[in-house]
N, C-alpha and C positions, 0 to 999 in steps of 0.2 A: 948624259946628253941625249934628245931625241933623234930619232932617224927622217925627223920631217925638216924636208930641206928647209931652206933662211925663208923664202919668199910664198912660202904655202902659210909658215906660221905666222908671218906677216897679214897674209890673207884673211887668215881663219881671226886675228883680234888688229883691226886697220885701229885700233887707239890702245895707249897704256891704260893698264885695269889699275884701281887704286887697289892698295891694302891692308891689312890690319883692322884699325877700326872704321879709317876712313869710310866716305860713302859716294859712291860715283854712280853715274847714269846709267840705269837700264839697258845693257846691253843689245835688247831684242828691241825695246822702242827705239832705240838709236839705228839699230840698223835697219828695220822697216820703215822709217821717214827717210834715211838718208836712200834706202831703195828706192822710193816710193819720190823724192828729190831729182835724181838719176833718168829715173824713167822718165818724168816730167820735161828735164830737159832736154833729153835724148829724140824726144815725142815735136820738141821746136816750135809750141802752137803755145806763142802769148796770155799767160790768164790759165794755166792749167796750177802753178802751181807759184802764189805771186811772193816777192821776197819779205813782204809784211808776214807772212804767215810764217816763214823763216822764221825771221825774227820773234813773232811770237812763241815758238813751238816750246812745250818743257815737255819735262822726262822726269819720271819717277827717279828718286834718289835710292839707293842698293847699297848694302854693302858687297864690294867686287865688281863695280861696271865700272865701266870706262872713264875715264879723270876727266874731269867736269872741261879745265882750261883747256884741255887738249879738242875736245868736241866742240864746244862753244867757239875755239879758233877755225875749226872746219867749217862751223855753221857762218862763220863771218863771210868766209871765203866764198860758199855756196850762196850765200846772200848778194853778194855784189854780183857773180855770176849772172843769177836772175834777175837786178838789178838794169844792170847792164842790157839786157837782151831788153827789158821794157821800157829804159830809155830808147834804142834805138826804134822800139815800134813805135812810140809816142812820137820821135821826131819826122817817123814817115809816116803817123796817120793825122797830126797834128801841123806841122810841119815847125821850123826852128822859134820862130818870132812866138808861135801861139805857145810851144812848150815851155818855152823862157816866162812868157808871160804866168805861165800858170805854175812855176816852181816860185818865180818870182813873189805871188800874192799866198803860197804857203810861206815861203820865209818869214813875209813880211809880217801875217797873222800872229806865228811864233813869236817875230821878236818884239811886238806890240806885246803879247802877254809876258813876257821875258823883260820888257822895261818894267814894270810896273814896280812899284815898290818891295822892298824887302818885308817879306812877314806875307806878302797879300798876291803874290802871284799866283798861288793854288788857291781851289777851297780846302778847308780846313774841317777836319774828322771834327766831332765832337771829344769833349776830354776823357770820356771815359773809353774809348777806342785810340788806337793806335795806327799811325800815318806817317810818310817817311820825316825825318829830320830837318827841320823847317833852315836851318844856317846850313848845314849840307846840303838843299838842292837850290838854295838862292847861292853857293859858290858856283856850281855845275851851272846854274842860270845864268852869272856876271858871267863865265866864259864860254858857254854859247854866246850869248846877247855880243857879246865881242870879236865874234867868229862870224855872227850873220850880218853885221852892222861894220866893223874894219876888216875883214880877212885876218882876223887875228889867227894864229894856227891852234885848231883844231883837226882828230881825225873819226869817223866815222865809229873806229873799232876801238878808242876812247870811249866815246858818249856811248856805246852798246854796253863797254866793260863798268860802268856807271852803278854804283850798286850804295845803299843809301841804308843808314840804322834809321829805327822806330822809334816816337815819342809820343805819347801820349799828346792827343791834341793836334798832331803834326798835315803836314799836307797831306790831300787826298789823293792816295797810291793809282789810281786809275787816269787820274789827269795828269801826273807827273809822268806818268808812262803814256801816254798818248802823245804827249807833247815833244817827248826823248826821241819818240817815233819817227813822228813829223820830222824831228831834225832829222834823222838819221837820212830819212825817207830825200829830204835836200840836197843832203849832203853826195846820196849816192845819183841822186838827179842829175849834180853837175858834174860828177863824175872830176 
């Protein structure tokens, strides 16, 4: 047993490390964004560090870093955070009617591409490249389209955990992720 108390070694690995073969997230990239996150909010100046880039961030794959679910739930948490703070500055530099208005016509943009027919709501890779799973993201599509359109329930940390197999031919991974964005980007709008 070591002689480092519970809450130093807690410290020294803030996520479970995978192991074996498995492969987890770069330890030192993880911990310098998540610093580098910290600082940002700590700092309180809007736009230094915005929750899209959150969302965007990866990390080298390791074998022995940090278990993918366990970071990727922190980074959900840190996202809404920063979220959060740039709702509030949008509703006091914007003020309510204009912010509403303007989450309102992203919605709306979305779920106009989100009716559109099955097979034709992304563009489409050519057949000899690969693109996500065209019936996997027209499902993910019927249930947003149904979340922006009835309130059907939907949560934020759903459509982030959204993860899609390749097919040859399939939708174009750039649009399909811009679009998941957008939602996300709504959903944490209305908070």
């Amino acid at each position: 047993m070591s002689d480092t108390p519970i809450h130093d070694r807690a410290a020294a690995t803030p996520f479970p490390t995978v192991t074996g073969r498995a492969q987890g997230y770069e330890k030192r990239a993880v911990d310098a964004f998540l610093a580098k996150a910290r600082e940002a909010f700590e700092q309180d100046e809007t736009g230094t560090l915005r929750s899209s880039e959150i969302r965007a961030v990866a990390f080298p794959l390791v074998k022995g870093g940090y278990a993918v679910h366990a970071v990727d739930a922190a980074l959900g948490r840190v996202e809404d955070a920063f979220a959060a703070r740039e709702r509030e500055h949008a509703l006091s530099r914007l003020g309510a009617r204009a912010w509403v208005a303007e989450t309102r016509d992203t919605a709306q943009v979305v779920l106009d591409r989100l009716q559109r027919p099955r097979g034709e709501r992304f563009e489409r890779v050519g057949w000899m490249h690969f693109g996500y799973r065209v019936d996997e993201v027209d499902v993910v599509a019927d249930r947003v389209a149904r979340y922006l359109a009835a309130g059907d329930p939907v949560t934020a940390e759903q459509v982030r955990a959204v993860a899609f197999r390749l097919q040859r031919g399939g939708y174009r991974e750039t649009q399909v992720d811009a679009v998941l964005d957008a939602v996300v980007e709504v959903m944490l709008a209305v908070g």
